[in-house]
C-alpha positions in Angstrom: 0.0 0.0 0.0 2.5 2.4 0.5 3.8 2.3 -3.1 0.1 2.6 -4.2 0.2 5.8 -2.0 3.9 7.0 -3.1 2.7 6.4 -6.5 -0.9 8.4 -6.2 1.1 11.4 -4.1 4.4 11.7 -7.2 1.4 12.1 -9.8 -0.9 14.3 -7.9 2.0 16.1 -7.1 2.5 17.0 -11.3 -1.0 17.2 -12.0 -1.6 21.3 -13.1 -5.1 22.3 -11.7 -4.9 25.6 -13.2 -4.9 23.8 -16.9 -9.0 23.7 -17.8 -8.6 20.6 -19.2 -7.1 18.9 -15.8 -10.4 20.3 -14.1 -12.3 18.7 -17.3 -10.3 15.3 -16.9 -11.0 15.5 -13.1 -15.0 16.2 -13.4 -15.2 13.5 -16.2 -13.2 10.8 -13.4 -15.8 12.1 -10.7 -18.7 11.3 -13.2 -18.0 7.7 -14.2 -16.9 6.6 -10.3 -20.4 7.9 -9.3 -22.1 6.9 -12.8 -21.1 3.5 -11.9 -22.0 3.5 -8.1 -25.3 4.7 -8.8 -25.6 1.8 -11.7 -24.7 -1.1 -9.4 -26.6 0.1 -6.5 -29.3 -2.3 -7.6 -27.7 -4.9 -7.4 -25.5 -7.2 -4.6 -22.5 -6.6 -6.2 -22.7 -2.6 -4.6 -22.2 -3.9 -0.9 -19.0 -5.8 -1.9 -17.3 -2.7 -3.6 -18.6 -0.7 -0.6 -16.9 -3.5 1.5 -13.7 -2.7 -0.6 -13.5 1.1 -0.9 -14.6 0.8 3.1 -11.3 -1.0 4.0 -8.9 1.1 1.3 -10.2 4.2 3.1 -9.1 2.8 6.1 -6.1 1.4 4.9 -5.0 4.7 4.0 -6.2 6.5 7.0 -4.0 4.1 9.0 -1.2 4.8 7.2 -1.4 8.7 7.9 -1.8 8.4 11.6 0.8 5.9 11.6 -0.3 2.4 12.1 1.7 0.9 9.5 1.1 -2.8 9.8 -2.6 -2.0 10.6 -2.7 -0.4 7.1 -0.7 -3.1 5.6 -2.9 -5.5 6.7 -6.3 -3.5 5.3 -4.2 -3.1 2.1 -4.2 -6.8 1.5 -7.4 -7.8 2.4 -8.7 -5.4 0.2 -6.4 -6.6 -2.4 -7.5 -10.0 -2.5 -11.2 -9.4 -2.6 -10.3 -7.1 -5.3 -8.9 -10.2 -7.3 -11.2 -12.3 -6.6 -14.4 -10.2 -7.6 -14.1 -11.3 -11.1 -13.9 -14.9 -10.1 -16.6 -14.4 -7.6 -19.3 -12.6 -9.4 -18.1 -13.7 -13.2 -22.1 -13.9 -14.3 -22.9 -10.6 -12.6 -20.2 -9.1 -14.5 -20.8 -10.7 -17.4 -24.7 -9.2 -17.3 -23.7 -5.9 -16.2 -21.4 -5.7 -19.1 -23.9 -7.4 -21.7 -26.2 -4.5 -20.6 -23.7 -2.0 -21.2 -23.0 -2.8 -24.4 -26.7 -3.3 -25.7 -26.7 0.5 -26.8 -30.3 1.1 -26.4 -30.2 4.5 -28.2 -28.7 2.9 -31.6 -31.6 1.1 -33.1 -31.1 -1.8 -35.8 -33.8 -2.5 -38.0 -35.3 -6.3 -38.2 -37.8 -5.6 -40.8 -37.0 -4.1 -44.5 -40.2 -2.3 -43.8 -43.1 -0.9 -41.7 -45.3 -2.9 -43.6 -43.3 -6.0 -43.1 -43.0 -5.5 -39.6 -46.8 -4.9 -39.2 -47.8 -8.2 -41.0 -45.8 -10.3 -38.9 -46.5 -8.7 -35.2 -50.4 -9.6 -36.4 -49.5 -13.3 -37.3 -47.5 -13.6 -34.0 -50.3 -12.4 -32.0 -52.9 -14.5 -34.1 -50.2 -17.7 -33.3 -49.9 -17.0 -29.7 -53.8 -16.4 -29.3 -54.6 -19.3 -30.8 -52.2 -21.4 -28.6 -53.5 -19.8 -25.7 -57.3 -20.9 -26.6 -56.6 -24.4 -27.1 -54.0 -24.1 -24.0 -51.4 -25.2 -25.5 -48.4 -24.2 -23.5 -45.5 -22.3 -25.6 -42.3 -20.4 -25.3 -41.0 -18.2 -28.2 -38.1 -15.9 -27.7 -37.7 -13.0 -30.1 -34.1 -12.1 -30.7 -33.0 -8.6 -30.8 -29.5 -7.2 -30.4 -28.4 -9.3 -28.3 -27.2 -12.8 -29.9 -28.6 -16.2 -28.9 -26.3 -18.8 -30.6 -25.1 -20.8 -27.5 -29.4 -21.2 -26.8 -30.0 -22.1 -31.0 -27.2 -24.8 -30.3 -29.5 -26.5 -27.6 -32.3 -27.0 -29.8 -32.6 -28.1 -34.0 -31.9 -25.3 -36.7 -34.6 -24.6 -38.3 -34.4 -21.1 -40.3 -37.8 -20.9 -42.1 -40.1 -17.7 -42.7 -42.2 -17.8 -39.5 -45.7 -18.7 -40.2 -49.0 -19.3 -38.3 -48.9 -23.0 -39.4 -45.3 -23.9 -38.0 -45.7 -22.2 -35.1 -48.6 -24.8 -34.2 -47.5 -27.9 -35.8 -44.1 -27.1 -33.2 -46.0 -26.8 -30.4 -48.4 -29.6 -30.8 -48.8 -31.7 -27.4 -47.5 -34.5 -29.4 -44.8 -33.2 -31.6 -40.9 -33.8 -30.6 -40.1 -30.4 -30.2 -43.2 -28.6 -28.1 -41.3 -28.8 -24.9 -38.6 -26.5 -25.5 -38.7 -22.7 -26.8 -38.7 -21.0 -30.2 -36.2 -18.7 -31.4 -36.8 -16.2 -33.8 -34.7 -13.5 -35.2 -36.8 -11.2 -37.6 -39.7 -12.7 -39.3 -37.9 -16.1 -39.6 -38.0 -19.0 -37.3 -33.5 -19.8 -36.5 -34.7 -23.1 -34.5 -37.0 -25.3 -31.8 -36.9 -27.4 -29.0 -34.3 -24.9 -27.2 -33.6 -25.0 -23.5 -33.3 -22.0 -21.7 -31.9 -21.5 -18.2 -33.3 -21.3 -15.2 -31.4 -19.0 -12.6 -32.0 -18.3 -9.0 -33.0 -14.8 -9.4 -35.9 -15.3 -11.2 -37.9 -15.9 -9.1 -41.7 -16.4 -9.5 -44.7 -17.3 -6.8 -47.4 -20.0 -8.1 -49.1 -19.9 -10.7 -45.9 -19.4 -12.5 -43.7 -22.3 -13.3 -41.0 -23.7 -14.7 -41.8 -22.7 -18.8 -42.3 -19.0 -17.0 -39.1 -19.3 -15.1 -37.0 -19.8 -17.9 -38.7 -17.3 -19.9 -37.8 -14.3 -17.5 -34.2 -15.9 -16.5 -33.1 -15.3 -20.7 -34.1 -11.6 -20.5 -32.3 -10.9 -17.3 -29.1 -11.6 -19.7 -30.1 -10.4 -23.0 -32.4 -8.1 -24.9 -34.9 -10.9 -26.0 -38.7 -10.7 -25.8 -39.7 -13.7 -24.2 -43.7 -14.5 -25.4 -45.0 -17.4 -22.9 -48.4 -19.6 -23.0 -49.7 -21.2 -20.0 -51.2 -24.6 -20.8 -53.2 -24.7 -17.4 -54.2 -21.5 -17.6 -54.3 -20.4 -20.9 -52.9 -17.4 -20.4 -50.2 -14.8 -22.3 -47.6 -13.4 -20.5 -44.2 -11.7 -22.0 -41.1 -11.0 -20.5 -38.4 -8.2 -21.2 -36.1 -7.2 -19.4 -36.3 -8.9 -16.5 -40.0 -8.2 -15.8 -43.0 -10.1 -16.8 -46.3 -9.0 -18.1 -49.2 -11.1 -17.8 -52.6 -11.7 -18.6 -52.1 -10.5 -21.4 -55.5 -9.7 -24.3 -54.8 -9.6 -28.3 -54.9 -5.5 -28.2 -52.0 -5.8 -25.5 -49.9 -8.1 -26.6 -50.0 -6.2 -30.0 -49.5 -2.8 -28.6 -46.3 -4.4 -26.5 -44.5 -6.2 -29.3 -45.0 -2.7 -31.5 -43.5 -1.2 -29.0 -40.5 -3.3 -28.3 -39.5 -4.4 -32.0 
């Protein structure tokens, strides 16, 4: 720690604050240490980093009043949980970092048209309201930016124009591939019979199972739109972004999948 400190003291000791584009440099510093503090707040990876800058702070402080091997101690610690927060919370990061780089405000076109896109929101919803009527349970995860090949490997490649017809011939009770979900990217069908992962943070209370479970887990990591049939109920519910709508009517689900694609 005290070579951190030598180090941070010979460079602060150079630094001209009376150049405007030090102050600029030192604003834009401030603005991404609290940009990302206020961004992890939500989630359980903030208490550890608190943890951290909680024992560097004391580390140094230590070191000032002169408790050396105190500090030294406090500088290790900190050290190694600094090392080992990668290995620790490697799917956290990956997720934060997968958000990050979704760039919501750039968007990409999945339709060569309006008209395109129009035609084939009203055959999805005329798909998934038919499913729901006969209670035929279904999973059908729209790709967006976000790419799904590792969950396309799981299932069988399909890559046909989607279509009212396929959709239900897929999730017939009896057909090979109605347990597993539907990927599609566009207005085309990439493949079927594809697992998707459960994790411990979605969580649901009953009704919801384990078709409902899956369907929020895949948004918590990527942009997808998850579209999800109860067979008990009957019932539409979609997922994005970590948050599930249910209950869904024709009119709504519509109004949602215009909205998000």
């Amino acid at each position: 720690m005290t070579g951190i400190t030598n180090l941070i003291a010979g460079r602060l000791s150079s630094v001209d604050f009376t150049n405007p584009l030090t102050l600029i440099d030192l604003l834009l510093s401030l603005f991404l240490v609290v940009g990302f503090l206020f961004y992890i707040k939500q989630f359980p990876l903030f208490r550890v980093v608190l943890g951290v800058l909680f024992l560097i702070g004391s580390s140094f402080v230590c070191l000032l009043i002169g408790l050396i091997y105190t500090s030294l101690v406090l500088g290790v610690v900190s050290n190694v949980i600094l090392v080992s927060l990668p290995l620790i919370f490697a799917p956290e990061i990956r997720h934060y970092l997968e958000k990050l780089g979704r760039f919501t405000f750039i968007k990409v076109p999945r339709f060569t048209n309006k008209q395109n896109q129009f035609a084939f929101i009203n055959e999805l919803v005329d798909s998934v309201t038919e499913l729901a009527e006969k209670k035929i349970g279904a999973t059908i995860v729209i790709a967006r930016k976000t790419g799904l090949a590792g969950t396309i490997e799981t299932g069988t490649a399909i890559d046909a124009k989607f279509n009212e017809k396929l959709i239900q011939s897929i999730f017939f009770p009896k057909a090979p591939l109605h347990d597993g979900a539907v990927i599609l990217s566009g207005d085309r069908i990439l493949a079927a019979g594809c697992l998707l992962p459960i994790t411990a943070s979605a969580k649901l209370d009953p009704p919801f199972g384990t078709r409902h479970r899956s369907g929020l887990a895949i948004t918590m990591d990527t942009d997808c739109v998850v579209l999800l049939v109860s067979e008990e109920r009957g019932k539409i519910s979609l997922a994005e972004n970590g948050k599930l709508i249910t209950n869904l009517d024709r009119v709504e689900l519509a109004n949602e999948l215009n909205r998000l694609l």
